[in-house]
C-alpha positions, 0 to 999 in steps of 0.5 A: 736184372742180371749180373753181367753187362753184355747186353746193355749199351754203352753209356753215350760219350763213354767209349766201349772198352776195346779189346787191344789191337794186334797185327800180326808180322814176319820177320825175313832173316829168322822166320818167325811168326808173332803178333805186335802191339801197335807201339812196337810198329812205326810206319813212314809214307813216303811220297810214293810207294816205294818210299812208304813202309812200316818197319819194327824189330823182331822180337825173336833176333832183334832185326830191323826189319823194313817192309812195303806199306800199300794203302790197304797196309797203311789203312789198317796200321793207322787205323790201328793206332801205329805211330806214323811218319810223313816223309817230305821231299826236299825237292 
């Protein structure tokens, strides 16, 4: 038997070790390119498309920064573990 573990399968009800989840974000006013950890992120959905984004502060300038969410964008930031905000409508 080998030293190392890559090929043995997991132990049942011990979940695999995962690598951390990174999304990768823009920022408009100072153009930097960076990766964010999912607790840097927070997304808010919103009754509509135009009330669903995700927003987070740019580590490079400090901007707010507050861009769309569509379903694909809100699939994989869920998914991913981002801290999310249902928005309601007081209507």
């Amino acid at each position: 038997m080998r030293g190392d573990t890559a090929d043995m399968p997991a132990l049942a009800g011990i979940p695999a070790p995962r690598m951390p989840i990174v999304f990768k974000a823009a920022c408009p006013d100072c153009r930097g390119r960076f990766e964010l950890a999912a607790g840097a992120l927070r997304l808010a959905i919103g009754a509509s498309s135009r009330t669903t984004f995700y927003s987070f502060t740019c580590p490079e300038c400090g901007a707010a920064v507050r861009k769309p969410a569509g379903e694909r964008i809100v699939e994989l930031l869920t998914g991913g573990g981002v801290r999310t905000l249902r928005l309601h409508s007081t209507a």
